[in-house]
C-alpha positions in Angstrom: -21.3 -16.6 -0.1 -21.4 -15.2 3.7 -19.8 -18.4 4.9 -16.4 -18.1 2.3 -16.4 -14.5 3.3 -16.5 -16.0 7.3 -13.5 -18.5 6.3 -11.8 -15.4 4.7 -11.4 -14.1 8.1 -9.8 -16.9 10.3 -8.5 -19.4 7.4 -4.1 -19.6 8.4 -3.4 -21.0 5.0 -2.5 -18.3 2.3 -3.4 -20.8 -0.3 -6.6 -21.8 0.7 -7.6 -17.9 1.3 -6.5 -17.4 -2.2 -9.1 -20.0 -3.4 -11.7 -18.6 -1.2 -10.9 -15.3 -2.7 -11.1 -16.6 -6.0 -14.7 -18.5 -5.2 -16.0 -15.0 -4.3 -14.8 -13.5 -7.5 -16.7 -15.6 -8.9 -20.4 -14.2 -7.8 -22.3 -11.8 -8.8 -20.5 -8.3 -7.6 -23.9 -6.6 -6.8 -23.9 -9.3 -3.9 -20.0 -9.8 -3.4 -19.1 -6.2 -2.7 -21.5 -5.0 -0.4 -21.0 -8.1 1.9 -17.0 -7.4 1.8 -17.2 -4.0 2.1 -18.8 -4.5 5.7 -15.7 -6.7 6.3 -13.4 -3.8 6.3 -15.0 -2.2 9.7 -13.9 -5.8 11.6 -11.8 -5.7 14.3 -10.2 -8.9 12.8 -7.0 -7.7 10.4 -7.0 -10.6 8.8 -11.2 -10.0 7.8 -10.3 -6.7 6.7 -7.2 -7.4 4.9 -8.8 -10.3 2.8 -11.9 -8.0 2.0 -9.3 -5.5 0.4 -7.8 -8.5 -1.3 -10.8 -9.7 -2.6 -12.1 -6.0 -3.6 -8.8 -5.7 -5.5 -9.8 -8.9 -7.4 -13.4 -7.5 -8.2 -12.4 -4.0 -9.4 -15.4 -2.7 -8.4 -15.2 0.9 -8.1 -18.2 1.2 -5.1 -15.4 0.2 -3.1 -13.3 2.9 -3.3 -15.1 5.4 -1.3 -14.9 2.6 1.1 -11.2 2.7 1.4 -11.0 5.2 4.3 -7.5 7.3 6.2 -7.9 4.9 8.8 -7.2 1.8 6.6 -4.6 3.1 4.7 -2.8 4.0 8.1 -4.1 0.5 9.8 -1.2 -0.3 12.7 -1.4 -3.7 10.9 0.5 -4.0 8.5 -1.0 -6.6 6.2 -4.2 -4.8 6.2 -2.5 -1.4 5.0 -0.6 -2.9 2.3 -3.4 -4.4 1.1 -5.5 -1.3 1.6 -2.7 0.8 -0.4 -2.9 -2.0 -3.6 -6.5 -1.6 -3.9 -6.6 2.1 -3.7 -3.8 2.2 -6.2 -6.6 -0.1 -8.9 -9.5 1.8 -7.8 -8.4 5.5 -7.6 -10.4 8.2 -9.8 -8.1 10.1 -12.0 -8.9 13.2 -10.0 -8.1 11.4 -7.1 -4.6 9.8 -8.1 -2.5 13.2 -6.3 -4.7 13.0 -2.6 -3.9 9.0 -2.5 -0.6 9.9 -3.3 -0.2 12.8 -0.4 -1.9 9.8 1.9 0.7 7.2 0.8 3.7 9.5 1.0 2.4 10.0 4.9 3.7 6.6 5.4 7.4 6.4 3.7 9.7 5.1 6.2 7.3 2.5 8.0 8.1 -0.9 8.6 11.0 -3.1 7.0 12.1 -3.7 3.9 9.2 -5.7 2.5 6.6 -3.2 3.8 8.4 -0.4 2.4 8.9 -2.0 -0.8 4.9 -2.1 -1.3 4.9 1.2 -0.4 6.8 2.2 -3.3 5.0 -0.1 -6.0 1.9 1.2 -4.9 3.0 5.1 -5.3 4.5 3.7 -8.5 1.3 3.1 -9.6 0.2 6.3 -9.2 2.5 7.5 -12.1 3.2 11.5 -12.4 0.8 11.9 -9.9 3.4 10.6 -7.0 6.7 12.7 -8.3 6.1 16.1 -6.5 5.1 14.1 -2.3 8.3 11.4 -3.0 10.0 14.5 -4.3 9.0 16.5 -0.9 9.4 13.9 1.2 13.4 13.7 0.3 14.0 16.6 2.6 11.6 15.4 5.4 13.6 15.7 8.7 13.0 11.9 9.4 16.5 10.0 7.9 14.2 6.9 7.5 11.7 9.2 5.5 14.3 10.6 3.5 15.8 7.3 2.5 12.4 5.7 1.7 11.6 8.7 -0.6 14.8 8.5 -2.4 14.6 4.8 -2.9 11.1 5.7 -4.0 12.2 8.2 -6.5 14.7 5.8 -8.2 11.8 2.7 -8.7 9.6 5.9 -10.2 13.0 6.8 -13.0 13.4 2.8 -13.7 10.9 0.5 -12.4 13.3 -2.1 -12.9 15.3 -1.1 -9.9 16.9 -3.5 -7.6 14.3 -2.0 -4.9 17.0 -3.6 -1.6 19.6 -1.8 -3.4 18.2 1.2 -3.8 17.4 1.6 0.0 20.4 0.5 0.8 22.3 3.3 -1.1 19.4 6.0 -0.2 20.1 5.0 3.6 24.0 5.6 2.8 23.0 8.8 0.9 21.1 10.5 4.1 24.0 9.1 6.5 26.5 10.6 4.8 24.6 14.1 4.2 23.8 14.0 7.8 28.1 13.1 8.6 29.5 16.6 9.7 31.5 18.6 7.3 35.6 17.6 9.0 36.8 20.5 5.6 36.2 23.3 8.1 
């Protein structure tokens, strides 16, 4: 098992990591998890990413105590989305409204893509994420603001065109921020 955990880390092919990941989903969990979970402390992104991938697989809820500030605000990218979609499957109820407070700490990072996980992930917090995308509308930031209500649309119709709707948020705050020319 510590040799596909080893190719987790440095395989370039998406695929082939998927297989690997599906291999170790395949063991015994008592095993799996405790070898992943030492994953997420490697300076390799790609190691820690992968072990969050694979622990999203599993389910197991050891990991969540696991999934610490730090990697939910990893300057990676890769490794904090997939931090932010295995905290969202292994949150405790009494937990769902401090992940959300966490999460809403990074609206407005990264492009379109990145944002958009952002948003499915506080999504899958339910009620729990209204009241910090809510707050986070009148944050000063205009990138903030625009994330938050793009946010706040996917949480009225999860159906939403997510593109579109930060496209017209980002109009939205623009045009708030324009100067009143009726005075």
């Amino acid at each position: 098992m510590a040799p596909i955990i080893e190719r987790c880390a440095v395989e370039p092919d998406f695929y082939v990591r998927d297989m690997l990941t599906w291999a170790l989903t395949r063991h015994d969990p008592a095993r799996t998890v405790d070898l992943l979970l030492a994953e997420l402390a490697s300076p390799t992104p790609q190691a820690r990413s992968q072990a969050l991938h694979t622990l999203s697989k599993i389910g197991d809820r050891r990991a969540w105590s696991a999934i610490t500030v730090e990697l939910l605000h990893d300057d990676d990218d890769e490794v904090a989305r997939a931090a932010w979609r295995t905290a969202v499957g292994l949150v405790p109820d009494g937990e769902r409204t401090s992940l959300a407070e966490l999460l809403a700490t990074q609206l407005g990072r990264g492009g379109l893509e990145l944002q958009r996980s952002l948003s499915r992930a506080l999504l899958g917090l339910g009620d729990a994420a209204s009241p910090v995308v809510t707050a986070a509308m009148t944050d000063r930031r205009p990138g903030v603001r625009a994330h938050a209500l793009a946010t706040e649309r996917l949480l009225r119709d999860p159906d939403e065109d997510f593109a579109a709707a930060l496209h017209e948020a980002r109009w939205v705050v623009a045009l708030r921020a324009a100067p009143d020319w009726t005075e």
